[in-house]
Structures are given as C-alpha cells and as structure tokens.
N, C-alpha and C positions, 0 to 999 in steps of 0.2 A: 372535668372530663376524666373518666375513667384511663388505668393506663394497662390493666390488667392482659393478658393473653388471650388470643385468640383461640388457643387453642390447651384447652383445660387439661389432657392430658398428658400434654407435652408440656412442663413448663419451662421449658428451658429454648425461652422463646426472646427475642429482642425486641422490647416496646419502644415506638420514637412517637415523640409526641409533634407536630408538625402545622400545617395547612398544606390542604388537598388544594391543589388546582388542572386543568385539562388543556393543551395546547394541538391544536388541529388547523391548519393554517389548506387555505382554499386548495384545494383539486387537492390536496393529500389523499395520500390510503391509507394511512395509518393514522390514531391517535395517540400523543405521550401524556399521560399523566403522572403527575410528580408533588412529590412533600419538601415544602420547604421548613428547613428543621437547624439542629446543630449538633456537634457533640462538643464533652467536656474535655479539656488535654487531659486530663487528672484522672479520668474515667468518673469518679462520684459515684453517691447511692441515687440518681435523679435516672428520669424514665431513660433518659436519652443516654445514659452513664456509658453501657457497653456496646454505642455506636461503631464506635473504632476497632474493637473484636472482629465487624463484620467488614469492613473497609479496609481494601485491599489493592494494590498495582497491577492491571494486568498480566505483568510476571509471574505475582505469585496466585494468581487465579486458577490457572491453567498448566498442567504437563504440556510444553510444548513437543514432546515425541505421540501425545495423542490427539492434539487437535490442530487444523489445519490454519497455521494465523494470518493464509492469504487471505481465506475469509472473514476476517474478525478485525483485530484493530490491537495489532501492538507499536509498539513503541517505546524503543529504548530508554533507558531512565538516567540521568546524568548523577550517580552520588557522589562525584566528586562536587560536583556544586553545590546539593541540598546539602552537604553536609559541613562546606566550608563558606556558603553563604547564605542557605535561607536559611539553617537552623541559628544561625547567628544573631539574623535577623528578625527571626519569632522570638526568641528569647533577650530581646533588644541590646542585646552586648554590642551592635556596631554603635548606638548613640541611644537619648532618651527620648526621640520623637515617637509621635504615635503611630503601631504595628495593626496592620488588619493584612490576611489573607483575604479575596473574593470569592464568594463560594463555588464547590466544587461539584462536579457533577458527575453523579454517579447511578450504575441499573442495577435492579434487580437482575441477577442472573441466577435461572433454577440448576441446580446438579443433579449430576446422578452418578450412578459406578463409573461411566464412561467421561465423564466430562460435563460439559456444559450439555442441558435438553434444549432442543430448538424451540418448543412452546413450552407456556404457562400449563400447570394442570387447568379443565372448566372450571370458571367462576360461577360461586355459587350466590347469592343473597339470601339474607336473614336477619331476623329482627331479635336485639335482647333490650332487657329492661335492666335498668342499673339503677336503682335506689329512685327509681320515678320518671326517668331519664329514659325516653325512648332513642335507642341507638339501633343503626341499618348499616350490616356487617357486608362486606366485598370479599369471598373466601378463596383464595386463588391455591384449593387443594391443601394440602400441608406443607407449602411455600410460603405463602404470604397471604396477610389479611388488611381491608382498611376497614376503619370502624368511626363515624361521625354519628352526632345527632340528628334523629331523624327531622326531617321542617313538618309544619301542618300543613295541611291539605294536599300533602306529598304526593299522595294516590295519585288525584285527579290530572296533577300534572307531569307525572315521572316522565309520558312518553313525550312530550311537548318540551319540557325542558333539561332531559337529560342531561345536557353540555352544562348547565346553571349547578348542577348537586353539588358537583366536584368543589366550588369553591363560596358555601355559603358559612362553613363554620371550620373547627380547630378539628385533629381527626387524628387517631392513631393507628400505627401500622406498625403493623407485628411480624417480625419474620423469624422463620426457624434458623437457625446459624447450623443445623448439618442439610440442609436441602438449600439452601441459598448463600449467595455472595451476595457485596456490592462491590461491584467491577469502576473503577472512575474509570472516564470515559472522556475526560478534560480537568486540567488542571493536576496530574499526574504526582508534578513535583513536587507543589504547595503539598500536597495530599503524603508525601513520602516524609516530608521532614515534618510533618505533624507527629505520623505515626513514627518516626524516628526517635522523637522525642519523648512520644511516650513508651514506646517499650523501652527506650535505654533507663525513664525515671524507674520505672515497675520491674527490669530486667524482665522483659518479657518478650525476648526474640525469640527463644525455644528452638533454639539450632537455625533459625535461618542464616541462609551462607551468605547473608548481605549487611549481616551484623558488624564486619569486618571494615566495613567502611565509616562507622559510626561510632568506633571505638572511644573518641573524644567526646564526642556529647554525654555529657552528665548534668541533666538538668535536674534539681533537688523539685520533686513532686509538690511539694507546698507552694512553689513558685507559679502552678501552673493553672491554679483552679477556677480563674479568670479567663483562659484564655478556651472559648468555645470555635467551634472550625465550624462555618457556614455549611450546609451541606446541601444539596437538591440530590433529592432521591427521584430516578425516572421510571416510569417501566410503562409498558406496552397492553392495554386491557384488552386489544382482540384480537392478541397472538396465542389462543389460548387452543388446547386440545377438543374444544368440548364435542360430542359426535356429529349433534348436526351439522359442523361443518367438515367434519371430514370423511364422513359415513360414505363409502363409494367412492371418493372422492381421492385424489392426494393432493396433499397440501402443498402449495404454491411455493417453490422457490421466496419469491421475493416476501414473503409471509412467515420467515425464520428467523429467530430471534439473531442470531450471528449476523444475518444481515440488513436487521436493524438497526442494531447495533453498530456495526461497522457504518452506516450509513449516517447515525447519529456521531459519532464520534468525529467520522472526517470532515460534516458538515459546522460542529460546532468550530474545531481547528482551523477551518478553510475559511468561515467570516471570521472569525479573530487574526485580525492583520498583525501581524509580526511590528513591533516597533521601528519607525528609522534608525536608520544610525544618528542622525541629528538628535530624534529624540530619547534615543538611548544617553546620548552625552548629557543631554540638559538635565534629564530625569535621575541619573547617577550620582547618590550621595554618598556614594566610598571613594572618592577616587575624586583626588580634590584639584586637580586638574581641570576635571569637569565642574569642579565648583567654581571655579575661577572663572571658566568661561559663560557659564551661569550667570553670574555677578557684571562679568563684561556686557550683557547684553540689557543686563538691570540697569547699568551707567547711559548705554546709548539708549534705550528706553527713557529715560527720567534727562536728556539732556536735551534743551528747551532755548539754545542758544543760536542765535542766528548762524547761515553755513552751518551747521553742527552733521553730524555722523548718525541720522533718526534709524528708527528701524523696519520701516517700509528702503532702506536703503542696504538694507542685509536679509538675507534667504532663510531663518532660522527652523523653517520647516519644512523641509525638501523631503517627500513623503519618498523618495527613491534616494538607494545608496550610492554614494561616492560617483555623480552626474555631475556636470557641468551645473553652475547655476540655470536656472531656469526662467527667473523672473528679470525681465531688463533691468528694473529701477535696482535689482542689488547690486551689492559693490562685493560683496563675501559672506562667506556662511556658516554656520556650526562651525562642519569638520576644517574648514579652513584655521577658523580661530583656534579650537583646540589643538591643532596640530602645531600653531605658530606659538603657543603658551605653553605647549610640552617642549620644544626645542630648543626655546631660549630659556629654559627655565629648571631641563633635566638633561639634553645632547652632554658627550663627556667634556670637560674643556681645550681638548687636542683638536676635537673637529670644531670645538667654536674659532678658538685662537688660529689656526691653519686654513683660511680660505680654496686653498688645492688642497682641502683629504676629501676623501667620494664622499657623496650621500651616507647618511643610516641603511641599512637596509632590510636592519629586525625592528622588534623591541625598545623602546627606549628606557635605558636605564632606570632605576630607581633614581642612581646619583643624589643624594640627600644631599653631600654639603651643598653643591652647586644651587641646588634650593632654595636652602635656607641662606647661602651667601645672598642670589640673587634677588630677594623679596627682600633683602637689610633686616632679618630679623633682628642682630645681634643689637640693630641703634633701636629698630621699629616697636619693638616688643620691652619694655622696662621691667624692672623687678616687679614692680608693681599690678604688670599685666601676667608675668609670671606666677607669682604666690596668688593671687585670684584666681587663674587660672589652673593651676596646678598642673602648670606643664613646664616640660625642659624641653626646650627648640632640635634636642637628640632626637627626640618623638614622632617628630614630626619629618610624615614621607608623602608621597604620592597618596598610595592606598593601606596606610596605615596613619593617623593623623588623630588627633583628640576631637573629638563632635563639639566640645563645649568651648574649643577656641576658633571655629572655624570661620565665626563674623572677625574676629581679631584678624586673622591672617585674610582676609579677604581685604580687610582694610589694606592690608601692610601690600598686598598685590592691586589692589588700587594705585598706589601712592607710588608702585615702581613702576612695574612693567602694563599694568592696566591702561595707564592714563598714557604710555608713549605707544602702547598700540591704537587708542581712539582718536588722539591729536594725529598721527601721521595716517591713519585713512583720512579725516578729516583736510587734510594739507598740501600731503602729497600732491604735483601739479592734475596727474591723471584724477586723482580720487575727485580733488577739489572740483575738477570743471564737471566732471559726472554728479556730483551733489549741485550744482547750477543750474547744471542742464534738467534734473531729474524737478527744483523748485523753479525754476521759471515756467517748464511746463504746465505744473499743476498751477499756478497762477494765471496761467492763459486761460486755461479750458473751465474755471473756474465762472458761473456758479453749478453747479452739479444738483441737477433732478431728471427724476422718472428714472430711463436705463443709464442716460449717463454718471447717477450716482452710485447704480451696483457695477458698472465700469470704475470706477475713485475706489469702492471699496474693495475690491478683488487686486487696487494697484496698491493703494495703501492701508487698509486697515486690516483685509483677511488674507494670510497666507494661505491658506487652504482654499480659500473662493477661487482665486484663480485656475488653479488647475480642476476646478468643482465647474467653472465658468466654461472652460476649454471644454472640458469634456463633451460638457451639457449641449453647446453648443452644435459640434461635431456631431454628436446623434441625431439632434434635429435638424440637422442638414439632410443628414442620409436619409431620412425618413419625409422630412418635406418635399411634395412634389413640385405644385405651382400656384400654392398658397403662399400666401403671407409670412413673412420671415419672424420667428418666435423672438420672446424677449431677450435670450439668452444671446440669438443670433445677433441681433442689434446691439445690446449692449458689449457682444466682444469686438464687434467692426466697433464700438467706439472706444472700447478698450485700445485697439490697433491702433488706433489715430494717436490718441496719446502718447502711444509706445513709438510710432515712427517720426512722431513730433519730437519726442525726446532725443531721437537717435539725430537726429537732424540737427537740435540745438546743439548736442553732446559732441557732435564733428566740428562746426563752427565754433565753440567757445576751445576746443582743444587743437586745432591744426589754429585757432587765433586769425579766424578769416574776418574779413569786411562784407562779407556778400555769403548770401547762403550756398551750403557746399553742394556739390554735385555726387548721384548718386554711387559714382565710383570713389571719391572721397568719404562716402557717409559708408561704405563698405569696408574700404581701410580702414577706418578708426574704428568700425565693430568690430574687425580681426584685428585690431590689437588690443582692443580693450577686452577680446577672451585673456588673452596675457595676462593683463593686470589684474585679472577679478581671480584666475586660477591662483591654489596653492602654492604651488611652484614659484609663482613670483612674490606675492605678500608673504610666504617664509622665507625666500632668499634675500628677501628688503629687510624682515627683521633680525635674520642673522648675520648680517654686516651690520646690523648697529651692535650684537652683541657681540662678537667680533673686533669692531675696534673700541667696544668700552673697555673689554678685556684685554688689548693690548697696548689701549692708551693709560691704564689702570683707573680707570672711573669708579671713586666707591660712593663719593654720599649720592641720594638718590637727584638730587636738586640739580646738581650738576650734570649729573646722567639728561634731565629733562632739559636744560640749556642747552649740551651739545646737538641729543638729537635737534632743539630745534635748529641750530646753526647745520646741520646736515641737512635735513630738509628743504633750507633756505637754499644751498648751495646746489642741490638736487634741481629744485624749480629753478635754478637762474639756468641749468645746462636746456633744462627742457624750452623756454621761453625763448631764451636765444641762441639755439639752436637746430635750426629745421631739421637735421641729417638726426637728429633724437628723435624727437615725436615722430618723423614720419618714417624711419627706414630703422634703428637699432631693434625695436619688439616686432619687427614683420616678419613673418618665414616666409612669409612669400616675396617679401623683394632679395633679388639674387644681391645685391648690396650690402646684405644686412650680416652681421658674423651670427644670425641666431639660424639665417641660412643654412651655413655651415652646421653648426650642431644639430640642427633635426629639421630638414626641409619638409619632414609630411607634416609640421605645426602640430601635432598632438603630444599635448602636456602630461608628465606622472608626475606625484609629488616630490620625486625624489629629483625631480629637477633643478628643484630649489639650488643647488650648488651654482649652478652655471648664472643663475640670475642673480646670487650673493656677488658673483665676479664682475654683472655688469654694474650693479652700484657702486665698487669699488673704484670703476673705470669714470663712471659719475660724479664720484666723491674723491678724485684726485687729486693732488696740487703740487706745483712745479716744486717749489719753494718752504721753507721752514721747518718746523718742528715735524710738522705732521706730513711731511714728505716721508721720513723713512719709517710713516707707520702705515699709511694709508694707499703710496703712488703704486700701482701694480706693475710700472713698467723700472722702477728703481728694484722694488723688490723682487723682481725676477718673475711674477706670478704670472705677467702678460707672454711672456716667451713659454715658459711651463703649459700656459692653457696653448699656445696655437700651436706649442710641438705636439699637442696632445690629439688636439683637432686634424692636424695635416695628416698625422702619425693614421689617426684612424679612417681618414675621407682616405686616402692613400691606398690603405689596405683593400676597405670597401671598392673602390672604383678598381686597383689591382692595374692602376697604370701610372707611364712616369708623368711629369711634371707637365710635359709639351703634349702629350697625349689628353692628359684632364683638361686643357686649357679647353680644348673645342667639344668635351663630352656633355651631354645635354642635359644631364645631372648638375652641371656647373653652370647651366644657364650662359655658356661660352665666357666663363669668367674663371679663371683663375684663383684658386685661391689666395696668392699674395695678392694679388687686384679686390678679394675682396675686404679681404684683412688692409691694406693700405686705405680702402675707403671708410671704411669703418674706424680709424685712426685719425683720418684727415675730419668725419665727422667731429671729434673729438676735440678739432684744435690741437694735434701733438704736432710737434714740429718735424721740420723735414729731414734731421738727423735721428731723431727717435723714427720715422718711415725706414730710412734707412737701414740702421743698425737693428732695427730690432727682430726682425724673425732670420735669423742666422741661419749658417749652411748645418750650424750641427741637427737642426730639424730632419737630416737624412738622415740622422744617426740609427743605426739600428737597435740602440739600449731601447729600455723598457722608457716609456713615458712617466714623468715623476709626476704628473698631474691624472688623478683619475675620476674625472669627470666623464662619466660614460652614458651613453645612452639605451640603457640598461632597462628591463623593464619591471624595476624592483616598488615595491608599490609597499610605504610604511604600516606596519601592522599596529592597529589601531590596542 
C-alpha cells in the first residue's frame, strides 16, 4: 500500500496508514467514518511516525478568547495526575506488569485564520494508479485525503453498497498539519501523557506553558520505540461545503462540525460509566491496601468449608458509591473491607490505644511503622525473603511499596489481620446465624430450573444480574398491560421469595425462636441487621480488637488469633444468653436501647465506628482478673466519660432540665438515666455499679472528655 501524499505539491503532508471503516447507527443524521491506526512514542521514520505532531488536547487546539466552548467540548485536563501517575505508569516504573493504554479517539478538525471551519471543504473522488495498483482517492479539499484499493466491479455496485467500501481493505489518509488538527474527543489523559512523554524525550514543547508540570519526566527515547498509542481517527463525510447543498440554502445548525463534535464527545463520555468506588478499590495496584483487600476476597472466594464466609455473602460490586448494601444475602462490601484494613493497619496508635478519642475525620495516615509492626514483618519476612527480594521493610508504605514483594506481604496480611477478619465475619453470633439463614435457604428452594435458576444466579453467582434483574423487571411492568407477566417478572417474584424466606429464617435462627417469627419480629431484626452489615459497626468491632491487642501487648501473630477467638467466644455467650442484647442494644428504635440516645434517626456514617468500638468493650467486659483493668469500661472510667458525653449533648440538644426531658417525646417519656440504667441491667452489672455510676458531675459544665459526636464527617477514601 502506497503511503505517499495526497497531495504532491504540498509535501509536507501526514500519511497514517490505517483501516477505513463507517459507523451509522438507525435514524441517525449523520455518518462517522474512522481509521483505525497507531502512532510510534519515538516518532520513527514509519508512515505513522509524525502522528503525534498532529494530536493535540482541546486546550491546545483552540484560542479560547476566539471561539465559543459552550459549543464545542472542553474539558479540563488533570496534569497533576498524568504526570505523577499515568506517565509513571506507561513507562512501567510503578511495577513490571504489562502496560496498554485503550485507544483514543480523535477528529479531524479543518482550520482556518479564525479558528475551527464549521464544514469539510467538497469531497472530491479520483482514481490513481500506483505501480499496477488501482487506488480510489476521497479528497476532502486541501485538508484531508483517504486513499484505498480500488475492488472489481466497483462500478456496478458503488450506489448499492456504498456503506460496504469503507471497510474492505487497508487505506491511507493524508492530512495537511497547517489546515487541520486532530482534536481527542475521549480519552484526553492517556492522550496527554503520551504526548508528555514524547516531547520531554525530543524536548519538543516549543514554549508550551504546560511544560511546567512535566519538568520530571525524562524518559530516554530508545526506551520508547515499542510503545505505539492506539488511535481512532473520526470525521464526518457529509458535513461537507460542497454547493449543491448549500447553494440558496443555509446550512443547518445541527449540520456543524462543532456540533458534531460536541455531540460526539459528550456521547462517547456519557456511555463510559465512571468506575465504582468498589471497583476502583479492587482494580488499584498502587495502593496496597487495596491489595489486601483484593486478596481478602480471593480467601473468601477459594474458601470451601462448611459455615464458611462465600462470596455470594459479600457485595463486592455495588455499581453505586458509598449506599447501603443492596443485596440481602451480603454481610459486607468493598468499601466496608478496605476501610476496616486501612484502620487497623494505618489509624495512629493514640486513636487505636484510647477508645474515647473521636473518629478520624480526614485522611488516613501513611503511619508505616504501625504497618509494618502490624502485618509482623519483622518475624513474617526472613533474610531470606529479604535478599531475594531486594527489599527493606523501610520501603514499604501504603502507596509506595515494591511490586515484586507484593505476593510476600500479602501472605504476611493473610496470616495477621486477613484471616481475624474472615474467622470473625464467619463467627460472630449475628454474622453466623445470617450465613445459616442465607444456606438453609438455598437448600430449601433447591433444585433450580427455568426462571427459578436465573432467580439462584442473580442471588448467588452474578452480582451485576441482580440489579440487571430489578431493573429489567420494573420496565416491563410499566409497559405490560394485561398480558402475561415476562421472564424477568417471574423470576424476581421468585427471587422475592427467597429473599423473604431468608429473612424469615434469619429472624428465627437469631432472636433463637421455636416457632416461626412474626412479621414485626422479622422487621426488627432487619433493622438491626442494617447495624451489623454497615461500616460503622464491623470497624468499630475490629477496632476493639486492635485496641486491646495494643493494650494487652499482643505480638506473635498465633496469639493474636487465640485471643480473638476467646473474644468472640465471649461475645456470642453475651448475645445467646442474653435477650436485652440481640433485641434492644443495636435498635434505634427501641427507646431502651443507649444507641437511642446516640442517634435516634438510625442513619449510620462511618465515622460512627467509635461508638460501636464502646459497645464491644461493654460486650467484652469482665468483673474480675487480669484483664479487668484492661478491658472493664466501667473500672476504666470510659462508661462514665461516654454517658457524661451523651447526656452532655441530649441536654444541650433538647435545651431542658432533667424533669422537663423526662416527659419530652424525643425521649419517648423516658429519661435518660432510665435508659442508661436499662441498658446496664441489660448487661448484668450490678446494682451498685446502677448506682454509682452516672454521677452528679454529669452536670458539670467542663468540656466532655469523651468526643464521640454525632458528626457528619464521612472518611475520605
């Protein structure tokens, strides 16, 4: 295939050598035709070499004091990130996995004095001969040209299969580089740290003022002459000037290349879904936090033990940010996990050790030693995995970390905190009877054909079916009148049945009934089991274990896994025999409950997690021993600290005294010490600790030393 110019005496013309194809999709007005092609990072002496000369960001396309970008399609360009993580990441300095950018997509745009022209000049057709080679030239003026082999019997059929030419052979196209751009129109960034990289090897910025941000990248040109950038060339063949369509006439608004363009651009942006935040985390190989939690979910995936923790029992692709779980059968999700593997593993250790300091409420630390303390590098990692490695355990941070030890340290987060986070969903009395309730179900309804197996697979095999299932469902509802109920429809009525069969057992195996529960029972334990499954409470459950490892001084890991299990143990005996636990401590809505007190509208933030670290402490009590003056909240002061802290603020809020709250309807005609004494007697504390413990200094008007607030600080991921 020839690559030569279209236009002979211009040579100073850009040949890309490509495949033509045409995209027209039903009742459109317009057709896009486009070259799929590449360019070299290196430039090279190859057709495609000074692709990149012509590719450019809409920034620098355009004078924005001459043309108007409501119409057009800008968009701001992030170089703080292309420059400190995707050029990072093209030139694989973050690890040695393998790197591809998706290609980018970019238009011809004609210029002229003023700016961007609204049309193409007419296209012209013509035929040349190259060494025997019949070629059929597309001349779009002295802008742009396409040039393929002609086919036989082309004649006969040109008007019959026009749509078919475009994509039966290779084809090149020629554009002049002072009459035309190529404008990206997606894929902006990839497209910025390409060309980043190449003008910093070539020093070839020529005064742009955005050089400035790029001053680090120095990539050595020999390095680069492998790496080609995907590119899709588009443009528009019947936005063209030619006269008979505009002779008399004027040319149509919606017939401009601007707002083609712009319509192209928003629609490509508008189907490309933004990532969740779930799968932002999963898919994050800098930030080894998110590796861990990664690897958590490869443990409950590949874990085949009876009761076990599977993963139709976790939410890991909640296609909406930072919601409530959505699926019944989960127990927790993504952001849950990684938020409870960032806190016990980077929080400073003042807020782990002190159960009354408030929540986080930015950022969490780097904190490297805490890290590496708590994964036991120092026993987990041997010289031996050291010098093979070629790492020192200084190295290693959050989002600075060696790629080539990351299976090592994944192990070493297995073996600590991996495996006490999967045994205690696993255990836990709540968790436990919700993994019962979730396998005896599927054992009932068992065996599954026709709809009621894509009902099984939307519960347990596809995260994404179900809410694919929902949707589908709900449309053909609204659109059915008084036909027949679609597949989709049937199969989520028996998806339902599953789901309210679960709920059913899940209230029976957890209030521990004899008889099946009624539906106000099977309500209450779905409003408490939002409690358990939210963040809030599975990080305030796992930072009272780090908590009292840290001030019972827990180091080998083996131990660490003993205690927890003896907490656990200790946990379930309070929940079993103890009614005034399972049914009134997690309820906001029973005026009994001290969670009452702290936030009677029941809606959870993560940053709640403090208050529910307090009620496992109250869980994990004991009269007597060694680990009374580590663990008792009411020896330690911590149980007086939280209710001066609580009365301190219901006080404020209501803005009346003691006898006045008694009957206000906010308290559900309950007192505060009335509900604090029931929630104690819950407990089994004795009648001198009722007594003595919420004192008269609770008037006091100092500052509260406990700051457990009801705040609406929401941890930044």
């Amino acid at each position: 295939m020839p690559r030569r110019s279209s236009f002979p005496n211009k040579p100073a013309t850009i040949d890309v050598q490509g495949v033509l194809g045409t995209f027209r999709a039903p009742q459109a007005n317009l057709t896009v035709e486009y070259v799929l092609t590449y360019s070299p990072l290196d430039g090279g002496e190859t057709a495609n070499g000074q692709l990149l000369e012509l590719l450019v960001p809409v920034r620098e396309a355009f004078d924005l004091d001459d043309l108007d970008f409501d119409q057009l399609l800008q968009r701001d360009l992030d170089d703080f990130r292309v420059s400190e993580e995707m050029v990072p990441y093209l030139l694989g300095k973050t690890s040695s996995d393998p790197r591809f950018f998706p290609p980018i997509v970019a238009v011809i745009v004609p210029m002229t004095g003023k700016g961007m022209a609204e049309l193409y000049p007419p296209c012209n057709e013509d035929y040349e001969d190259d060494q025997g080679v019949q070629l059929k030239v597309f001349k779009y003026g002295d802008v742009f040209s396409v040039k393929r082999e002609r086919q036989e019997k082309q004649e006969e059929q040109e008007e019959e299969q026009d749509a078919e030419r475009l994509a039966q052979s290779p084809v090149d196209l020629c554009i002049h580089p002072k009459k035309a751009k190529l404008v990206v129109v997606d894929g902006q960034h990839r497209a910025m740290a390409m060309l980043a990289t190449y003008r910093s090897a070539l020093n070839g910025w020529n005064g742009n003022p955005f050089r400035h941000f790029y001053q680090e990248v120095t990539p050595d040109i020999s390095e680069l002459h492998e790496i080609h950038l995907p590119v899709c060339i588009a443009y528009f063949p019947e936005l063209t000037n030619n006269s008979e369509l505009i002779e008399g006439h004027q040319v149509p608004t919606e017939r401009h290349l601007t707002i083609a363009c712009r319509k192209l651009f928003l629609d490509v942006n508008r189907n490309a879904r933004h990532p969740s935040q779930a799968r932002q985390i999963l898919l994050d190989d800098t930030d080894l936090i998110a590796c861990f939690t990664r690897h958590l979910f490869n443990i409950v995936k590949n874990n085949t033990e009876p009761s076990a923790l599977r993963l139709y029992h976790t939410e890991y692709d909640n296609p909406r940010d930072r919601t409530s779980i959505f699926r019944p059968f989960a127990l927790t999700d993504v952001y849950t996990i990684y938020s409870t593997i960032r806190s016990v593993l980077l929080l400073d250790d003042e807020r782990v050790r002190q159960p009354m300091a408030s929540p986080s409420s930015g950022r969490h630390p780097q904190n490297n030693f805490r890290l590496q303390r708590e994964l036991d590098l120092e026993n987990m990692l041997t010289e031996a995995d050291k010098e093979r490695l070629g790492i020192e355990i200084v190295d290693i941070k959050q989002n600075d970390y060696p790629q080539k030890a990351e299976g090592r340290l994944r192990k070493c987060f297995e073996a600590t905190w991996g495996q006490v986070v999967v045994t205690s969903l696993e255990k836990l009395y709540p968790f436990s009877a919700h993994i019962e309730a979730v396998e005896t179900v599927l054992k009932e309804h068992d065996p599954y054909t026709g709809v009621n197996h894509i009902a099984y697979t939307a519960l347990v095999e596809g995260q994404g079916l179900r809410y694919t299932l929902h949707q589908q469902q709900q449309r053909n509802k609204e659109l059915r009148q008084d036909g027949e109920e679609s597949e989709a429809e049937k199969a989520w009525r028996g998806l339902q049945r599953m789901e309210e069969d679960f709920e059913k057992c899940r209230a029976k195996l957890y209030l521990k009934l004899s008889c099946d529960p009624t539906d106000e029972q099977i309500k209450t334990v779905n409003r408490i089991f939002e409690c358990f499954r939210s963040s809030a409470f599975q990080n305030g459950l796992f930072m009272a274990f780090a908590c009292l490892k840290a001030r019972m001084g827990i180091g080998g890991q083996q131990e660490f896994s003993l205690e927890v299990d003896k907490w656990i143990t200790h946990i379930n005996e309070k929940f079993e025999n103890t009614e005034g636990i399972r049914t009134v401590l997690f309820d906001y809505s029973e005026p009994k409950s001290l969670r009452y007190i702290y936030k009677p509208s029941g809606g959870l933030i993560p940053s709640d997690w403090i208050f529910f670290r307090y009620l496992m402490f109250e869980l994990l009590s004991v009269e007597t021993g060694e680990e009374s003056s580590i663990s008792n909240p009411a020896k330690l002061g911590w149980r007086e600290k939280l209710y001066t802290t609580l009365y301190n603020r219901k006080k404020k809020e209501l803005r009346f005294t003691d006898e006045e709250a008694n009957s206000h309807d906010h308290l559900d005609r309950m007192s505060f010490r009335d509900i604090v004494d029931a929630f104690k007697s819950s407990l089994d504390i004795d009648e001198e600790e009722i007594k003595s413990d919420l004192s008269d200094r609770r008037e006091s008007a100092r500052p509260p030393i406990s700051e457990i607030e009801d705040e609406e600080v929401v941890a930044d991921l």
